[in-house]
Wavefront OBJ file of the C-alpha trace (Angstrom):
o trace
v 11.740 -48.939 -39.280
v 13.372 -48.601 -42.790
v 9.522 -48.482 -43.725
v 8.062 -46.693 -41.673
v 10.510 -43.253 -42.871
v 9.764 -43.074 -46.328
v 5.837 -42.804 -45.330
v 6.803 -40.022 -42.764
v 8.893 -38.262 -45.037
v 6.072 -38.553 -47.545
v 3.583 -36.952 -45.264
v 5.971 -34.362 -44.351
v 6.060 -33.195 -47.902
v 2.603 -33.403 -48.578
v 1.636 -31.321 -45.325
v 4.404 -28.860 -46.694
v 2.571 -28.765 -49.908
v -0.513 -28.351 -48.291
v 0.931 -25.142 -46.178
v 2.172 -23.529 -49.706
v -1.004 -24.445 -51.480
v -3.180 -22.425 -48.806
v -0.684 -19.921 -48.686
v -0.992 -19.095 -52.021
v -4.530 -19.118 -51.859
v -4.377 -16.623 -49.450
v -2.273 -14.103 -51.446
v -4.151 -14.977 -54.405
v -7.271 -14.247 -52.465
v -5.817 -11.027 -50.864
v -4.604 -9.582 -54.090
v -7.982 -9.859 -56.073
v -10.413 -8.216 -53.147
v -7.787 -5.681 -53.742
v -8.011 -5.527 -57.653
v -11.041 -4.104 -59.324
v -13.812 -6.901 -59.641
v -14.451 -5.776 -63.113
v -13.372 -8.160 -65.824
v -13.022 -5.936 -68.369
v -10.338 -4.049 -66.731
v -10.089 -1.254 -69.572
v -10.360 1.905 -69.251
v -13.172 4.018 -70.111
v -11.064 6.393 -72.433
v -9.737 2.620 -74.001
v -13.448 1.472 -74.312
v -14.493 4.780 -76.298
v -11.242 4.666 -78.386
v -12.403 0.966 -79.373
v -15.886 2.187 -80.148
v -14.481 5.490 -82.138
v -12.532 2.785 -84.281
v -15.447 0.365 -84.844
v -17.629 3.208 -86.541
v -14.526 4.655 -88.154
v -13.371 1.755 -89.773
v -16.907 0.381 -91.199
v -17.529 3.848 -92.591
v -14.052 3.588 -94.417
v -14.871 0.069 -95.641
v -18.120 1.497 -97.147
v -16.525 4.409 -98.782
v -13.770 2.115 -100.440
v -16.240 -0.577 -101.409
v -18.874 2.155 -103.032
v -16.001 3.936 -104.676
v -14.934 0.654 -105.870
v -17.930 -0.369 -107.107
v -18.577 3.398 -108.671
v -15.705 2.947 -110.458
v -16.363 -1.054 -111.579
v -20.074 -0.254 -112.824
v -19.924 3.397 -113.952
v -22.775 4.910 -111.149
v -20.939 7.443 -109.983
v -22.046 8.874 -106.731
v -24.727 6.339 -106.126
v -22.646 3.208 -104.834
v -20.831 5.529 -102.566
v -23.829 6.752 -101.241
v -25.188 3.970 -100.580
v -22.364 2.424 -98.979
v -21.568 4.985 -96.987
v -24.798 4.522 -95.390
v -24.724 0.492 -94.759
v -20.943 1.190 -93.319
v -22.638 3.697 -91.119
v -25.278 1.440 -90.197
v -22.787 -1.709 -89.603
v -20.575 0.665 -87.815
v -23.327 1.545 -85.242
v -24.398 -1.805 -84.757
v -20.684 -2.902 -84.073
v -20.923 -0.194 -81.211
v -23.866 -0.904 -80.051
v -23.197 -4.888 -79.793
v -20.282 -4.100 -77.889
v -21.659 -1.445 -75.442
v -24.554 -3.991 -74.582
v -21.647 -6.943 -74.004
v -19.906 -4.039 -71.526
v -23.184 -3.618 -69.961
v -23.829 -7.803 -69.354
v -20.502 -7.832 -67.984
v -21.038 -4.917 -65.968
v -24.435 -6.657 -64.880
v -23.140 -10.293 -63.753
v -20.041 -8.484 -62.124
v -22.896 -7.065 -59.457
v -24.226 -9.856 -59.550
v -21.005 -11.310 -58.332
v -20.477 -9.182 -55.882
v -24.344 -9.254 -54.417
v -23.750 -12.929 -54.096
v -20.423 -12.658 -51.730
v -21.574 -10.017 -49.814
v -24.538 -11.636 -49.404
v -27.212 -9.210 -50.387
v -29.993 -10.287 -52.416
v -31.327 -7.356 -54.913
v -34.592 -5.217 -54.499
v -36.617 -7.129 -52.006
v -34.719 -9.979 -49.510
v -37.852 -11.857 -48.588
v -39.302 -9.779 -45.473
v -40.709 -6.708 -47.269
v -37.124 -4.805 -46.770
v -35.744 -2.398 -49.514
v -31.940 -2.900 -50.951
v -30.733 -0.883 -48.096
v -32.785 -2.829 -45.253
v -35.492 -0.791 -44.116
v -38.641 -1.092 -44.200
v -40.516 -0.480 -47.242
v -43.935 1.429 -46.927
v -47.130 -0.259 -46.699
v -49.629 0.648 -50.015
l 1 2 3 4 5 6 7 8 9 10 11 12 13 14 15 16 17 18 19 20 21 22 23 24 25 26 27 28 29 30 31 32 33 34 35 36 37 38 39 40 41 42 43 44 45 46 47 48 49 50 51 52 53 54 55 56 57 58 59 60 61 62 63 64 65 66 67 68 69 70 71 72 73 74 75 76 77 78 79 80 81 82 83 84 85 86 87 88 89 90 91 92 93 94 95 96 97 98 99 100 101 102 103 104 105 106 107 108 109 110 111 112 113 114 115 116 117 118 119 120 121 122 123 124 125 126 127 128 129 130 131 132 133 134 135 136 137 138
């Protein structure tokens, strides 16, 4: 009988852990249909200040590298010029790159959410638009 407790008291704490573990799923599960599905959770007044500061800052770094190179070779305006224009350009692409990277993740969040809800995107296999009725015949 001396054997026989330990293995009872074992499966007493493993159904207890099994009770917590669901449990927690459950409030973890709860909490994020609440949450925004979104995984960039920033804001959009964030995401433009992070954009502003992309084009900002390469524009700066071209200005400081032309004038630094105006002043190294003796060309004056030209440098600057010139690298005020590939900052500008660099600075665009930065914002650019990272508005297409909000889009993807805007993308394969409804993608997400089609997928748990079930819904399949324009057509669900019996001539039906995305909001089930019938589409017309051509």
């Amino acid at each position: 009988m001396a054997d026989h407790d330990p293995e009872r008291s074992l499966q007493a704490k493993g159904d207890d852990l099994s009770k917590r573990l669901r449990k927690a799923r459950q409030v973890e599960l709860g909490t994020a249909r609440k949450e925004p599905k979104l995984r960039n959770e920033k804001s959009g007044l964030g995401q433009a200040f992070r954009m502003s500061t992309e084009l900002i800052s390469a524009l700066l770094v071209g200005v400081g590298l032309g004038w630094g190179l105006d002043k190294l070779l003796g060309t004056k305006p030209w440098m600057m010029i010139i690298c005020i224009f590939l900052g500008g350009a660099a600075g665009i692409l930065n914002v650019y790159n990272t508005a297409m990277r909000m889009a993807d993740d805007v993308n394969e969040d409804l993608k997400e959410d089609l997928k748990e809800t079930g819904a399949s995107g324009a057509t669900n296999g019996n001539d039906t638009g995305p909001d089930g009725r019938q589409s017309p015949e051509k």
